[in-house]
C-alpha atoms as an extended CHARMM CRD file, in Angstrom:
* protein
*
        96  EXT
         1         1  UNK       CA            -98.6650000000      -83.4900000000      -87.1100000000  PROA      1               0.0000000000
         2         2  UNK       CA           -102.2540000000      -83.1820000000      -85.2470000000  PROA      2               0.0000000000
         3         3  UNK       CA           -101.8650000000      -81.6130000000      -81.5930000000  PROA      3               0.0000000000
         4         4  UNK       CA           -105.1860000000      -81.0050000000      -80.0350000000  PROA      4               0.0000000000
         5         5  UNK       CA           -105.7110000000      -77.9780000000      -77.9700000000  PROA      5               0.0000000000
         6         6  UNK       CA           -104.6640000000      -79.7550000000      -74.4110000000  PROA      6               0.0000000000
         7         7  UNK       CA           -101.3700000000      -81.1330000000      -75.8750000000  PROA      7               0.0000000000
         8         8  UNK       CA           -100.7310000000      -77.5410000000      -77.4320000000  PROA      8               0.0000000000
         9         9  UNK       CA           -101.6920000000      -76.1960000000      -73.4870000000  PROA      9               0.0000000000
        10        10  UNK       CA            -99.2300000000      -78.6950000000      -72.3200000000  PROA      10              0.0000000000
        11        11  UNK       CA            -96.4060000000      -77.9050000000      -74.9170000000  PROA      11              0.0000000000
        12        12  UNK       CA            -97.3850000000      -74.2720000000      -73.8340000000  PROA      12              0.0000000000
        13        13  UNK       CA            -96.7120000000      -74.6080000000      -69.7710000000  PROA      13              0.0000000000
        14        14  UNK       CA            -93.1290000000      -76.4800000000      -70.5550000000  PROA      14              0.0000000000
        15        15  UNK       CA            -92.1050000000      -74.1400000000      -72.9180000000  PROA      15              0.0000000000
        16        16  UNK       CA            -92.7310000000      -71.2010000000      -70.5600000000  PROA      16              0.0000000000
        17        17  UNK       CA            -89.6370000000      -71.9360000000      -68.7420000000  PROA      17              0.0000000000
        18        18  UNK       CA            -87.2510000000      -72.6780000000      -71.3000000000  PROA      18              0.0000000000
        19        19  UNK       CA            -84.5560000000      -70.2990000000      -72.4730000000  PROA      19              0.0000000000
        20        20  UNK       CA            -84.4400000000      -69.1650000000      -76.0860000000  PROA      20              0.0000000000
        21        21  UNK       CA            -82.0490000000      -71.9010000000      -77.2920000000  PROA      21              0.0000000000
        22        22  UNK       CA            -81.5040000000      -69.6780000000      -80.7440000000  PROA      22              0.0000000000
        23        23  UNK       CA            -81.5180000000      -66.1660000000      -81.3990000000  PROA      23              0.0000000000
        24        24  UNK       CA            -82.2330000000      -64.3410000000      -85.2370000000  PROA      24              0.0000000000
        25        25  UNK       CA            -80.7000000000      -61.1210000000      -85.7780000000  PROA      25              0.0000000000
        26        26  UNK       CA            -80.7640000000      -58.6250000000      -88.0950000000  PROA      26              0.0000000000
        27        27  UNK       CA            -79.3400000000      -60.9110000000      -91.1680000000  PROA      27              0.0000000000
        28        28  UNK       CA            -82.6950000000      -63.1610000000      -90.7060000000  PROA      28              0.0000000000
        29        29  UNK       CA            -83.2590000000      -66.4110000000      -91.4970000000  PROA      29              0.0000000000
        30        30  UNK       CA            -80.7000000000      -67.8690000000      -93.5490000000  PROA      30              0.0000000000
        31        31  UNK       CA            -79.1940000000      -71.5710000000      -94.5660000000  PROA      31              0.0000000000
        32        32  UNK       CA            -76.9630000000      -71.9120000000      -91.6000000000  PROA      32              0.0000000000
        33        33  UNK       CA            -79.5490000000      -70.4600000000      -88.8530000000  PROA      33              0.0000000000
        34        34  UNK       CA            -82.0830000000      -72.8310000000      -90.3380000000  PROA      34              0.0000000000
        35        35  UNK       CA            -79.7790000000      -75.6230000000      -90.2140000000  PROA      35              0.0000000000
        36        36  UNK       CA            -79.0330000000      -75.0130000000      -86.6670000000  PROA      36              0.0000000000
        37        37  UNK       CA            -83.0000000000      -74.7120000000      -85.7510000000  PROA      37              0.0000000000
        38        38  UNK       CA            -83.2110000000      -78.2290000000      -87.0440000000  PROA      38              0.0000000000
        39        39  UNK       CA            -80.6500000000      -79.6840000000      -85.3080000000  PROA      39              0.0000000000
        40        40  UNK       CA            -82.0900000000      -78.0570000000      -82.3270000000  PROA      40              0.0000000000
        41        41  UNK       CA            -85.2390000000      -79.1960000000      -82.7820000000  PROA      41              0.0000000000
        42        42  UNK       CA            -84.7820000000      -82.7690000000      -83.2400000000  PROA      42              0.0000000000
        43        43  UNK       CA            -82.1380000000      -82.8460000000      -80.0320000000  PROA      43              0.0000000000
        44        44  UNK       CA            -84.7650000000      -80.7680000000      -77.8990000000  PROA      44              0.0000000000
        45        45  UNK       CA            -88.3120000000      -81.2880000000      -79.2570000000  PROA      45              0.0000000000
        46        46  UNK       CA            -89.3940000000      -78.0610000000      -77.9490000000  PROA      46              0.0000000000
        47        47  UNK       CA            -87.1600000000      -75.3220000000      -78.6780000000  PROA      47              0.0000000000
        48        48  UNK       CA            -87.6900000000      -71.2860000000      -78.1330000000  PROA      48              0.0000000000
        49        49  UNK       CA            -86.4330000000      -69.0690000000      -80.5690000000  PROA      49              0.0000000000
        50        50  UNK       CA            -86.2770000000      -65.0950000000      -80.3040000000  PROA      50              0.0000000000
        51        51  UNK       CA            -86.1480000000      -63.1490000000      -83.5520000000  PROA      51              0.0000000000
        52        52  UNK       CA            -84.7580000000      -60.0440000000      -83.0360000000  PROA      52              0.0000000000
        53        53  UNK       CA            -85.1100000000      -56.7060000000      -85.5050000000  PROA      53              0.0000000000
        54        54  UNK       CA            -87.6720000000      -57.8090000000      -87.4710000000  PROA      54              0.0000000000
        55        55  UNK       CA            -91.2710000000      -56.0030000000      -88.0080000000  PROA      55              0.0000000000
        56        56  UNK       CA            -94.8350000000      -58.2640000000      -87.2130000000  PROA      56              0.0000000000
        57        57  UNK       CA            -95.2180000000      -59.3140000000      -90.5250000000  PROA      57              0.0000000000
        58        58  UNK       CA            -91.1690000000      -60.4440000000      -91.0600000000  PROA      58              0.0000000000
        59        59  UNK       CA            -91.6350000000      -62.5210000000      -87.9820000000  PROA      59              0.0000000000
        60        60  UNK       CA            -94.7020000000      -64.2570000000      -89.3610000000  PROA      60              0.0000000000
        61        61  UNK       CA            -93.2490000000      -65.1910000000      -92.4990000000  PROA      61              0.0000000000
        62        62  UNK       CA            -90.3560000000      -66.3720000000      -90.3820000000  PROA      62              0.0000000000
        63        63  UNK       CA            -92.4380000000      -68.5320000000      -87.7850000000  PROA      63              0.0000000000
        64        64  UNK       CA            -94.5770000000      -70.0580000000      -91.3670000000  PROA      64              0.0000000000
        65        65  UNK       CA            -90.7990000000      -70.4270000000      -92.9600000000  PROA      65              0.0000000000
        66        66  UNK       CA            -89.8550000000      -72.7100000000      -89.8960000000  PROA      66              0.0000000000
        67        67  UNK       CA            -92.6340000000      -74.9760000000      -89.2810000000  PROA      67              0.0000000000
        68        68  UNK       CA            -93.0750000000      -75.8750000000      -92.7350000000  PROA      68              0.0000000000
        69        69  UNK       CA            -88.8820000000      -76.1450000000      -93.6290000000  PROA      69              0.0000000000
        70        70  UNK       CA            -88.9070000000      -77.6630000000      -90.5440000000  PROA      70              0.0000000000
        71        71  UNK       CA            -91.7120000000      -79.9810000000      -90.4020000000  PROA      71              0.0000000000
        72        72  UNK       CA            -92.0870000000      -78.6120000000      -86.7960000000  PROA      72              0.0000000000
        73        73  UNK       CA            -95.6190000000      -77.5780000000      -84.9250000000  PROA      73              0.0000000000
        74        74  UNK       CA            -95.7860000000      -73.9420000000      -83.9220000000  PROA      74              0.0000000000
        75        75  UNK       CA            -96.8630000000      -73.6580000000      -80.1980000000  PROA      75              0.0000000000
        76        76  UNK       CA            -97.0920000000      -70.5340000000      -79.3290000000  PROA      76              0.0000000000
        77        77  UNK       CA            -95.8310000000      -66.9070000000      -80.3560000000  PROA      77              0.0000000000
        78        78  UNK       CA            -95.4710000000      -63.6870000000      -78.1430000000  PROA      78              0.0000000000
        79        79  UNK       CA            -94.0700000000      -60.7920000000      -79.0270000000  PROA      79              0.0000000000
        80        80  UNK       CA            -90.0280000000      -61.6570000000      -80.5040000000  PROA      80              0.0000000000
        81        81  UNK       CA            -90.4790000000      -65.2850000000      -79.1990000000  PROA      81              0.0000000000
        82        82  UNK       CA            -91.8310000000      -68.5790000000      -80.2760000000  PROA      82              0.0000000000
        83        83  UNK       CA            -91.9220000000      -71.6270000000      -79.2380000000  PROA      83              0.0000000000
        84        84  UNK       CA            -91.8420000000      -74.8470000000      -81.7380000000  PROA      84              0.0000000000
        85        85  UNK       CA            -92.5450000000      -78.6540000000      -81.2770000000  PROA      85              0.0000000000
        86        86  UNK       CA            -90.9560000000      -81.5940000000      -82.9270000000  PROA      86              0.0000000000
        87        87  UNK       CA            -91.1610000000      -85.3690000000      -81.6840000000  PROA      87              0.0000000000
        88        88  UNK       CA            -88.3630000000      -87.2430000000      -81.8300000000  PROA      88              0.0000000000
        89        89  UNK       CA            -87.8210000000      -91.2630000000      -82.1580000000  PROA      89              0.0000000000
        90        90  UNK       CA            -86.6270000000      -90.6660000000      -78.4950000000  PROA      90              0.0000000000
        91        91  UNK       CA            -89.8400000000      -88.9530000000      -77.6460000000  PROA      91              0.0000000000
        92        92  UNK       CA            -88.4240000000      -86.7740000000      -74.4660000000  PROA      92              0.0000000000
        93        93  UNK       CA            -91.9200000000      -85.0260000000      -74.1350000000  PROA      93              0.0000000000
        94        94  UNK       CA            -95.0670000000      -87.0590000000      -73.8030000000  PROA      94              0.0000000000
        95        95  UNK       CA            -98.4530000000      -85.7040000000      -75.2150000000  PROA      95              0.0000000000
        96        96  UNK       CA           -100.9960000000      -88.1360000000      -74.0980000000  PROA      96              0.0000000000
């Protein structure tokens, strides 16, 4: 998936409004929260996630772990939230 940096801008403003739609606790990132994520993803596109009680370098392997499980484009990360992108067949959010 190739986003250039206006789409990834774009993805950016709509995603500042959103909600976290899933939150990670303590127990990380296991089968059943990544299973959710996905579902999440391809019903949203653009989903924000918070991972909670995790140090800087725990919540970068998490964020790599999604996209690439995933298959989803990482938008945008600040402090315990990120935001991730997946078109759908539907496609809900337009990048041109």
């Amino acid at each position: 998936m190739s986003i250039n940096t206006k789409q990834n801008q774009h993805l950016r403003r709509l995603g500042h409004h959103l909600k976290p739609v899933i939150i990670i606790g303590n127990a990380g990132l296991t089968e059943a929260v990544m299973e959710e994520i996905k579902l999440a993803i391809s019903f949203h596109e653009l989903v924000k996630i918070k991972l909670n009680g995790q140090d800087k370098s725990a919540r970068n392997a998490m964020v790599a772990d999604i996209s690439t499980v995933c298959g989803a484009h990482h938008v945008q990360s600040i402090g315990h939230v990120a935001i991730f992108y997946k078109s759908s067949p539907e496609k809900k959010i337009s990048l041109s």
